[in-house]
BAMARNU-50308 format. One line per 4 residues: for each residue y, x, z of C-alpha. Coordinates in pm, whole numbers, plus 50000, padded with zeros to 5 digits. Last residue first. Layout:
% BAMARNU-50308
Y X Z | ...
This chain:
% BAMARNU-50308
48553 47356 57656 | 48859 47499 57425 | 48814 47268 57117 | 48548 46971 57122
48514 46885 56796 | 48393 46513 56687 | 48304 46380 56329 | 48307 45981 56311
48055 45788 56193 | 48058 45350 56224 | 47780 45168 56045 | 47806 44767 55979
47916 44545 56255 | 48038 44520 56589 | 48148 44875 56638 | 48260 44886 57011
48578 45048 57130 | 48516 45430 57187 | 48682 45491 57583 | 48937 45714 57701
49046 45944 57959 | 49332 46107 57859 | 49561 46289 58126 | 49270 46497 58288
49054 46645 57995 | 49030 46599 57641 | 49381 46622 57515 | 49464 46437 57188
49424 46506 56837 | 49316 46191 56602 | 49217 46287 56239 | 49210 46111 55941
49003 46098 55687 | 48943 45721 55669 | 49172 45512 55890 | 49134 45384 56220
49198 45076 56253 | 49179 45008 56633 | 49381 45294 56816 | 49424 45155 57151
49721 45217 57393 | 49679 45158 57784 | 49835 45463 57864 | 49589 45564 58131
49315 45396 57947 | 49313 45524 57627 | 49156 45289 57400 | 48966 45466 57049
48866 45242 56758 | 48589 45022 56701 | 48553 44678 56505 | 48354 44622 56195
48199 44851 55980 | 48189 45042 55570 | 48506 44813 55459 | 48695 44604 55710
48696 45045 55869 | 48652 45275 55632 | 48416 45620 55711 | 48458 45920 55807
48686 45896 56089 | 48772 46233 56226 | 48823 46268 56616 | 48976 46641 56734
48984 46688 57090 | 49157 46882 57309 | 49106 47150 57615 | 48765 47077 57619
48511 46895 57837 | 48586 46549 57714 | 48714 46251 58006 | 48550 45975 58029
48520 45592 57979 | 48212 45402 57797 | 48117 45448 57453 | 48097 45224 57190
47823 45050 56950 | 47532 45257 57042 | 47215 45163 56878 | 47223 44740 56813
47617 44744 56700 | 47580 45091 56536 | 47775 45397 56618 | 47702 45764 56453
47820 46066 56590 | 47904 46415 56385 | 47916 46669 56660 | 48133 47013 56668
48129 47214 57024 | 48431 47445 57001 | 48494 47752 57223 | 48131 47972 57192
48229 47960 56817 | 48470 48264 56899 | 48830 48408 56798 | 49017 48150 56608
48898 47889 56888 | 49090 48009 57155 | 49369 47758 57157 | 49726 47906 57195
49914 47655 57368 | 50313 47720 57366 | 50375 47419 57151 | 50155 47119 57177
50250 46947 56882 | 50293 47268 56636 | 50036 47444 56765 | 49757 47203 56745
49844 47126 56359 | 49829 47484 56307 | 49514 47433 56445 | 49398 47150 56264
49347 47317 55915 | 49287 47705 55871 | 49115 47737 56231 | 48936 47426 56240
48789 47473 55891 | 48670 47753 55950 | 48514 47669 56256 | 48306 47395 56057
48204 47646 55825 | 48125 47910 56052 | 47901 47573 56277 | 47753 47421 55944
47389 47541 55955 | 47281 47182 55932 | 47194 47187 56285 | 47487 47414 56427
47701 47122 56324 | 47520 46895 56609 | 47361 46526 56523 | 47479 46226 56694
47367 45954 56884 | 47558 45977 57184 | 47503 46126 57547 | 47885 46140 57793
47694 46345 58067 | 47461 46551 57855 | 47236 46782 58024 | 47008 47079 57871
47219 47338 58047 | 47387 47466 57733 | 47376 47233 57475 | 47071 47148 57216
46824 47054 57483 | 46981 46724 57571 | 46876 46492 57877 | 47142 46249 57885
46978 46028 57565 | 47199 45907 57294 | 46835 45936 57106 | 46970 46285 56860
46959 46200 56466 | 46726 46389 56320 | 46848 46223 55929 | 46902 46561 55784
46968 46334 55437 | 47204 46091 55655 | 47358 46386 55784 | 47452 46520 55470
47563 46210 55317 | 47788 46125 55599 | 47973 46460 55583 | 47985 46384 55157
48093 46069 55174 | 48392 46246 55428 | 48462 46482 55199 | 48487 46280 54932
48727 46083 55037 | 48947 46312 55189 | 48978 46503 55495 | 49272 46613 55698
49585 46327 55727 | 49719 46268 56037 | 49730 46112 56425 | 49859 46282 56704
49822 46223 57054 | 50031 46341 57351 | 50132 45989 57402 | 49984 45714 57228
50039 45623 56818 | 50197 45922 56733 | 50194 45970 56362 | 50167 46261 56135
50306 46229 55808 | 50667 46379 55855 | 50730 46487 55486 | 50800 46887 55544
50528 46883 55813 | 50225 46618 55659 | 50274 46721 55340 | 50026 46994 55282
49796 46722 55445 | 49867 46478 55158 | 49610 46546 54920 | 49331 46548 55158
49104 46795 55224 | 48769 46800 55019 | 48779 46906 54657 | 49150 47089 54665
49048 47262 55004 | 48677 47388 54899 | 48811 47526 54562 | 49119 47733 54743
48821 47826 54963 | 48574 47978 54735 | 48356 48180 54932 | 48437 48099 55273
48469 47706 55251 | 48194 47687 54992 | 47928 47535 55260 | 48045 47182 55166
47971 47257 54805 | 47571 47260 54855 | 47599 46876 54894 | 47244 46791 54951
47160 47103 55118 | 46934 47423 55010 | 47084 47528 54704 | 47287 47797 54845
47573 48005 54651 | 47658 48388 54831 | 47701 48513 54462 | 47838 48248 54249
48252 48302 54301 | 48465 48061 54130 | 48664 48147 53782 | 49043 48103 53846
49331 47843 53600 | 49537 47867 53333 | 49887 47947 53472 | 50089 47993 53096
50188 48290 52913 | 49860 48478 53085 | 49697 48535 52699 | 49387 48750 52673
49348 48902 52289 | 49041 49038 52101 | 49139 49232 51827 | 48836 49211 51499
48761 49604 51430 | 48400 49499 51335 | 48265 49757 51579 | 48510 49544 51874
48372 49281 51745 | 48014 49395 51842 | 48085 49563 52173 | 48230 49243 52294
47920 49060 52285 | 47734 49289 52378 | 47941 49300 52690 | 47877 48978 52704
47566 48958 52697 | 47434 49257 52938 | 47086 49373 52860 | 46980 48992 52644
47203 49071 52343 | 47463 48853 52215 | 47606 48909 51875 | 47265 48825 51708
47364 48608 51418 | 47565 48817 51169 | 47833 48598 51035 | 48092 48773 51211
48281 48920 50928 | 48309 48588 50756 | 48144 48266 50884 | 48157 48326 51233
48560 48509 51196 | 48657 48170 50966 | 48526 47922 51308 | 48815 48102 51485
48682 48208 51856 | 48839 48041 52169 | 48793 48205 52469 | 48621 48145 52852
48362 48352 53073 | 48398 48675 52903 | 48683 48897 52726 | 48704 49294 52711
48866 49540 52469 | 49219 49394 52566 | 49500 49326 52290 | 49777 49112 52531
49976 48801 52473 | 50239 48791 52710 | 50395 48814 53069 | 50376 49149 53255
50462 49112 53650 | 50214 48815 53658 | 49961 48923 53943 | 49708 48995 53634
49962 49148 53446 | 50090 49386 53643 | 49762 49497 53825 | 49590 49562 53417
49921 49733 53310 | 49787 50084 53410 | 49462 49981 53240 | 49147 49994 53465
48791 50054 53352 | 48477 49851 53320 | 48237 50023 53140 | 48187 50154 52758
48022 50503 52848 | 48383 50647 52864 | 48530 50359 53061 | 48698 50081 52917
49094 49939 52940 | 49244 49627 53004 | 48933 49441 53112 | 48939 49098 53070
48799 48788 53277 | 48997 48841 53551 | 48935 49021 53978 | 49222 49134 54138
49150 48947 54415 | 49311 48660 54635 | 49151 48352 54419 | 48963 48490 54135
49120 48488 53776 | 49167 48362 53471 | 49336 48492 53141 | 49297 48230 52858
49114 48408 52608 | 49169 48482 52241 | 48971 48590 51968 | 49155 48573 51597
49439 48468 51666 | 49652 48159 51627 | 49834 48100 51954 | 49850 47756 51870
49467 47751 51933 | 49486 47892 52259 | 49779 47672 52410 | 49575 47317 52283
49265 47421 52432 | 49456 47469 52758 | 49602 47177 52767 | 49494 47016 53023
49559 47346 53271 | 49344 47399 53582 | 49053 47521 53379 | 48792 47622 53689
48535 47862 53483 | 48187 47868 53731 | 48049 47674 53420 | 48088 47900 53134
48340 47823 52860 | 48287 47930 52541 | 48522 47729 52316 | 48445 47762 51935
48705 47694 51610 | 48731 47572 51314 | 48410 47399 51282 | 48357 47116 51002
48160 47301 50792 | 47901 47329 51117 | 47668 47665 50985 | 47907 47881 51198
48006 47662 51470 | 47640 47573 51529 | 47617 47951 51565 | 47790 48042 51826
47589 47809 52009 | 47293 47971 51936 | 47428 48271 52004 | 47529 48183 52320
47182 48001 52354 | 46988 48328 52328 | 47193 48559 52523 | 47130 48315 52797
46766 48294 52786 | 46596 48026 52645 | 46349 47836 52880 | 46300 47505 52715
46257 47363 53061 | 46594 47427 53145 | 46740 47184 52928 | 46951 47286 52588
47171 47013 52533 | 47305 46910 52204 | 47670 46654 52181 | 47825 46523 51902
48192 46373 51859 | 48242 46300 52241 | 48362 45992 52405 | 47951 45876 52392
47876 46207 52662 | 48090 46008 52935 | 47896 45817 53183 | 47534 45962 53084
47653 46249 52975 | 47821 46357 53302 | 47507 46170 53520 | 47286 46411 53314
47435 46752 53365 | 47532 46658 53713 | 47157 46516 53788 | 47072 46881 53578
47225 47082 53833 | 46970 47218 54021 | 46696 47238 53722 | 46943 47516 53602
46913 47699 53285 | 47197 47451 53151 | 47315 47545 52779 | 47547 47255 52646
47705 47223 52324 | 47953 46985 52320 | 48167 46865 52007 | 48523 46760 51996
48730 46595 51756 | 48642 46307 51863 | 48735 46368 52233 | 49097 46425 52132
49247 46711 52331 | 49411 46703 52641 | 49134 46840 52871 | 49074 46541 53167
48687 46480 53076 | 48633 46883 53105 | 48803 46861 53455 | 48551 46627 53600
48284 46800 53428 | 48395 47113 53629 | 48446 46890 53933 | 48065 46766 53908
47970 47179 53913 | 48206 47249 54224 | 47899 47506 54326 | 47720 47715 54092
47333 47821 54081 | 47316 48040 53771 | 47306 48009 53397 | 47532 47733 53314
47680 47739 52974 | 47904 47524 52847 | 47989 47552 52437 | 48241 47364 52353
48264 47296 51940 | 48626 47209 51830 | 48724 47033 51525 | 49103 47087 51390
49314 46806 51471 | 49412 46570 51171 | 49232 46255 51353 | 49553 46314 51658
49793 46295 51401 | 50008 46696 51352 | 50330 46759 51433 | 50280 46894 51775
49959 47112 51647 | 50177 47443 51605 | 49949 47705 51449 | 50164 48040 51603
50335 48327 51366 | 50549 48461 51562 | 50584 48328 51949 | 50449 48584 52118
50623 48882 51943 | 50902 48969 52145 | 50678 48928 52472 | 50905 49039 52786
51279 49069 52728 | 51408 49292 52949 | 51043 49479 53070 | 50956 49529 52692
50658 49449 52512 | 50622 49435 52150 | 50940 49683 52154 | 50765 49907 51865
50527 49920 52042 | 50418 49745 52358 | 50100 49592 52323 | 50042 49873 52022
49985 50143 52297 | 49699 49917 52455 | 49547 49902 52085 | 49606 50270 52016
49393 50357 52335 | 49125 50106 52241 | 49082 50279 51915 | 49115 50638 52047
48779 50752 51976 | 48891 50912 51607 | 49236 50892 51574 | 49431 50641 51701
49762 50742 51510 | 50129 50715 51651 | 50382 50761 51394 | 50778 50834 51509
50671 51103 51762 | 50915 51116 52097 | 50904 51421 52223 | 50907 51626 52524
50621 51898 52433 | 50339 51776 52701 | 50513 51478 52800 | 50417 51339 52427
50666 51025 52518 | 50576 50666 52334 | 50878 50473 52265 | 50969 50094 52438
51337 49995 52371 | 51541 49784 52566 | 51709 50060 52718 | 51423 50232 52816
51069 50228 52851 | 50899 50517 52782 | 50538 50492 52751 | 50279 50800 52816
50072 51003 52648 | 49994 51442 52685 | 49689 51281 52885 | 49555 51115 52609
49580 51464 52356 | 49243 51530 52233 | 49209 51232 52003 | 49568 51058 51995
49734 51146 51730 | 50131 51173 51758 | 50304 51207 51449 | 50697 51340 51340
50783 51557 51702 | 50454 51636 51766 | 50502 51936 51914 | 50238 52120 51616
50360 51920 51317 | 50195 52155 51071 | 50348 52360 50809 | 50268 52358 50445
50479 52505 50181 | 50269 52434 49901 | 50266 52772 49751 | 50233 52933 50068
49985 52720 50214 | 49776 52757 49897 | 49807 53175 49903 | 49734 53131 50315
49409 52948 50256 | 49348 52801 50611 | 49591 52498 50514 | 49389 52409 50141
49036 52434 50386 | 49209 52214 50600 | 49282 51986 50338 | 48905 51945 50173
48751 51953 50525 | 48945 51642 50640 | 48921 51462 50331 | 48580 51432 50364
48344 51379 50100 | 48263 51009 50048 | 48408 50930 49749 | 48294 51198 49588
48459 51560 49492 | 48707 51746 49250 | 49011 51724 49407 | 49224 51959 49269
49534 51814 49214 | 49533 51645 49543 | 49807 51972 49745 | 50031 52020 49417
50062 51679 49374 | 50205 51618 49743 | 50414 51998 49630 | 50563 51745 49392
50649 51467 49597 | 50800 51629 49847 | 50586 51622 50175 | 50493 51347 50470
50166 51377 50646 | 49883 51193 50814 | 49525 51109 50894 | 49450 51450 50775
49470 51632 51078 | 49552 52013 51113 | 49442 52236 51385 | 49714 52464 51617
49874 52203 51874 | 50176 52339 52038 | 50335 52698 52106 | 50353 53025 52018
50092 52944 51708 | 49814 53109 51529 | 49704 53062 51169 | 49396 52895 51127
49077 53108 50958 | 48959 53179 51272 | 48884 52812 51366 | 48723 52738 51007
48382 52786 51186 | 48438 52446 51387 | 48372 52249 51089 | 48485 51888 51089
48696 51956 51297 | 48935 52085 51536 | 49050 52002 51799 | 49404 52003 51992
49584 51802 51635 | 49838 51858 51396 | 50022 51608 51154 | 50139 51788 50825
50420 51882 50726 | 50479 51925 50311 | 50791 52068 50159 | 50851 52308 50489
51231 52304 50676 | 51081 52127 50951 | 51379 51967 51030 | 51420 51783 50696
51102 51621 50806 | 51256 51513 51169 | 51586 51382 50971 | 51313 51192 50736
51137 50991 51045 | 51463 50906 51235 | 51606 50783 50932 | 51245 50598 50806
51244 50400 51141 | 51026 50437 51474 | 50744 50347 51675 | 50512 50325 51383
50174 50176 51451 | 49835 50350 51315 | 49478 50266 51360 | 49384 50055 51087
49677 50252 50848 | 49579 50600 50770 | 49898 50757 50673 | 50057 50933 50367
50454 50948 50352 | 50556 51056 50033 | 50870 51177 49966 | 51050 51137 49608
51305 51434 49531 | 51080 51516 49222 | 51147 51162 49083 | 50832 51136 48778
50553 50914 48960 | 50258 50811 48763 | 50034 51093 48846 | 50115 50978 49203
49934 50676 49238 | 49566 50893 49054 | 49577 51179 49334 | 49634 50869 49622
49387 50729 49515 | 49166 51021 49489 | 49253 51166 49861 | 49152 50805 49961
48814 50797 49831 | 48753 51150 49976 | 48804 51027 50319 | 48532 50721 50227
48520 50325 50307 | 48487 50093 49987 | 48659 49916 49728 | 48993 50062 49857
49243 49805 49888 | 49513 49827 49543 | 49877 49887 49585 | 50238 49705 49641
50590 49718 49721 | 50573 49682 50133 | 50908 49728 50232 | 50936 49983 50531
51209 49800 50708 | 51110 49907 51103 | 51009 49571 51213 | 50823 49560 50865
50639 49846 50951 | 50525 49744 51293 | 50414 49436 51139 | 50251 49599 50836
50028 49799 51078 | 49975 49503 51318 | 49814 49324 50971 | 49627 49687 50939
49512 49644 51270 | 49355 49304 51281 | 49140 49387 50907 | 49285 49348 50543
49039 49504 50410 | 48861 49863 50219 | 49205 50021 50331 | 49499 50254 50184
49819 50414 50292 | 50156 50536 50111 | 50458 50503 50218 | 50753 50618 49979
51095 50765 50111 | 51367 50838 49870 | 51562 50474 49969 | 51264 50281 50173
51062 50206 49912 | 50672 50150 50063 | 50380 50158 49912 | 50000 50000 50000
């Protein structure tokens, strides 16, 4: 391809039009080189290029011309053609080319190199700028294949001193004109300044105009290119986010492009009926939507099954792959994959594994506007560093850490980034399946996705993570039980930002600033603390345990075997709920203690021996109140768990002193009130239906 800047002609060539020859033109056009024309290679080969470019210039005639030659897939420019020909003129040589800290491909040419006081002492053929007759001089006498490398055939022209001569070749040894990147990584670094982003060789103080990836550097060049030429820049953030996007706004909702969803569940994971919750609420038309589901779990097919049963109809098409088929997950991610790629319909594919929590509805909407290639919304875990992208990769292809990867996953760096890593959720264009991805296998069983990502990365296709917009958090698996009915109760530690949207209510973040909590008696407090579903669920789970104690005063599950106050009730500590329960005491009703009863400091943040947590259960012919006492604790927390006209008749709490009753209680809420000395009180009798409450006994 050519470029006419004034005297200055670029010349490059490429078997495609691949991700980073498009960022190649980019960077070029930010800087004016005008693209004028030229053919693609038909094929990859150094020598190919040395005979192109021998054959473009036998047309050419101005002996003033310069020619810039450059490899183009791995090159940005982070400067303009003044900057670029004042550094040639400075050279004072008719043909300089870029110089690297290794040499290759033969090693035994080493002696044959002239020496130097200072900077890098090998040639490299990815690029160099020259008058264009001494150019012509240096291709005239290429003689050999396509595939011979051009890499050999100049440095053997620079290690002749009679050719160097009569060329007048020098090499670019500070580089001052090109920066490649094999060999010299640590010599890198990004200057910002004054709106203006520039890479700095701190090894020689400059600031090269053409930075090449050279050899290994791919992912290196990649990172670099997020920011130059002013991609990125701390004053005005993403200057190229916006450019060419797929708006959808002014499209019907039939004229949508068609999505297949691919779900994948391939471990135990909790929240799984609040993923499909979430999934129903994506704002995107459900006909133009296909599912693909992979569940490897016999523990959550009822939530597999209820979901389609109540909703799968909405959707375009939907195939399951059950458990029992017993496909492994590389397996059915190609598979799916691949129903995009033989679907004519496709445009694009969603992989989005199960433990994924997609906060945003419009999600899908925000990735395909984006308009690339691969791109992934970035997610994260709650209170750790932890995303679905790596910004950089170690040298045997591992997980490594970009010095932008803190910045932008805590938000400091806003954009649309070029990462070498993406799992869990992305969007893949239904063109890339059918085109240069239309091999099937892009999923290995040893490690998926990095497989995965391995193979496009080989097909020089960018993958991109966007964090433009708050997308969401990807739950932690590792510590997950099956062993309960409702296995999410036991989340509060693992994935507590999870655990407090699915089971406290929505107004207890409200009860402060808006006043909520009540005070029906004195020195108790009534608010807000579970919802619905929490409270099903607390029934539920006891219902399924179902060793419900006799209301008997002998008692072998406390301390001293004797119950004074006995109800029918079953203890925390037999579910295995005790940590939980604790937990939630400590991040949810004692702030609430501290606030009413300031100056009291309970003790239950620092042991379990200092709450005592019971769920009780009244029925009118098994224990429909209980009689007057005092609690042995400090205070008491009372949860109703169930609705009162709705689930039981009658009950309530009377204290006596005070002569105030609480008779409607409501669902989820929680009554605080001393246990000992001021407030004895009495349960009012259930006279119909099934009354449960769940009792803590803070401070004993």
């Amino acid at each position: 391809m050519l470029w006419f800047p004034d005297k200055l002609l670029v010349v490059t060539v490429a078997t495609k039009e691949t991700d980073g020859y498009r960022r190649f033109l980019r960077t070029a056009k930010h800087f004016n080189y005008t693209v004028k024309g030229g053919d693609y290679m038909s094929a990859p080969g150094g020598g190919q290029k040395v005979r192109l470019l021998n054959e473009g210039l036998k047309e050419m005639k101005d002996d003033h011309q310069i020619i810039l030659f450059i490899d183009s897939y791995d090159v940005v420019f982070a400067s303009g053609p003044k900057e670029l020909l004042k550094k040639f003129q400075q050279a004072k040589h008719r043909v300089v080319f870029s110089s690297e800290t290794l040499i290759w491909p033969d090693r035994h040419l080493e002696d044959k190199y002239p020496h130097v006081r200072e900077g890098n002492r090998f040639l490299g053929s990815g690029g160099f700028i020259g008058y264009l007759p001494n150019i012509k001089e240096l291709v005239a006498n290429w003689t050999g294949d396509d595939g011979d490398s051009d890499q050999l055939f100049f440095t053997k022209i620079y290690t002749d001193q009679s050719k160097r001569k009569s060329i007048n070749i020098t090499l670019d040894n500070k580089c001052r004109l090109f920066q490649n990147l094999h060999g010299a990584l640590d010599d890198v670094v990004l200057k910002f300044e004054d709106h203006q982003v520039r890479v700095r060789n701190v090894l020689y103080d400059t600031l090269p105009v053409i930075i090449h990836g050279n050899g290994p550097t791919k992912l290196q060049i990649n990172y670099l290119g997020n920011y130059i030429p002013n991609t990125w820049t701390f004053e005005s953030g993403c200057t190229v986010c916006r450019e060419d996007l797929r708006s959808l706004s002014a499209l019907q909702e039939n004229e949508y492009p068609l999505v297949v969803i691919g779900i994948f569940i391939q471990q135990p994971t909790p929240f799984v009926t609040v993923f499909f919750e979430r999934l129903l609420k994506l704002q995107y038309p459900k006909n133009k939507l296909k599912l693909f589901i992979f569940n490897k779990e016999a523990h959550h097919q009822r939530q597999v099954q209820s979901f389609l049963k109540d909703y799968g109809s909405l959707y375009e098409k939907v195939t399951v792959i059950e458990p029992e088929e017993e496909m492994d997950g590389a397996a059915s991610r190609n598979l799916g994959l691949d129903l995009c790629r033989r679907d004519q319909d496709c445009d694009y594919f969603f992989s989005l594994d199960i433990e994924v929590v997609l906060k945003n509805k419009d999600t899908l909407k925000i990735l395909i506007e984006q308009n690339l290639p691969i791109v992934a919304p970035m997610i994260t875990r709650a209170g750790r560093l932890w995303s679905n992208f790596w910004g950089a990769l170690s040298g045997d292809g591992y997980y490594a850490r970009s010095e932008d990867y803190v910045d932008i996953v805590q938000g400091r760096r806003v954009g649309v980034w070029n990462v070498p890593y993406v799992s869990n959720v992305y969007l893949v264009k239904a063109g890339l399946l059918q085109r240069e991805l239309k091999d099937y296998e892009l999923f290995s069983s040893s490690d998926p996705d990095m497989a995965f990502c391995h193979n496009i990365r080989n097909k020089g296709i960018f993958m991109y993570v966007t964090n433009m917009h708050t997308f969401g958090r990807i739950l932690s698996t590792e510590n997950y039980q099956t062993g309960h009915l409702h296995n999410d109760l036991w989340q509060i530690f693992e994935n507590p930002v999870d655990w407090e949207e699915r089971y406290i209510h929505e107004n207890y973040t409200r009860i402060m600033k808006d006043k909520l909590i009540e005070n029906p008696c004195p020195d108790v407090y009534w608010f807000p603390v579970f919802s619905s579903v929490a409270c099903n669920h607390m029934i539920e789970e006891m219902e399924h345990y179902g060793k419900w104690s006799g209301g008997a005063n002998v008692d072998n599950r406390i301390h001293g075997g004797y119950e004074n106050v006995p109800t029918i009730d079953i203890h925390m500590t037999q579910i295995n709920f005790e940590k939980d329960w604790q937990k939630f005491l400590v991040e949810y009703v004692v702030p609430i203690t501290e606030k009413m009863f300031p100056g009291y400091y309970t003790k239950v943040r620092a042991s379990l021996t200092h709450t005592c947590e019971i769920v009780v259960r009244y029925k009118p012919d098994k224990q429909p109140l209980l009689m007057p006492h005092h609690d042995a604790s400090t205070f008491t927390v009372n949860i109703a768990l169930n609705q009162v006209g709705l689930d039981y008749q009658g009950g309530g709490c009377r204290f006596l002193r005070y002569d105030c009753s609480i008779q409607a209680p409501r669902k989820g809420w929680a009554l605080l009130h001393p246990g000992r000395l001021t407030h004895y009180h009495e349960g009012l009798p259930t006279t119909a239906g099934v009354r449960y409450i769940a009792v803590s006994f803070v401070d004993p």
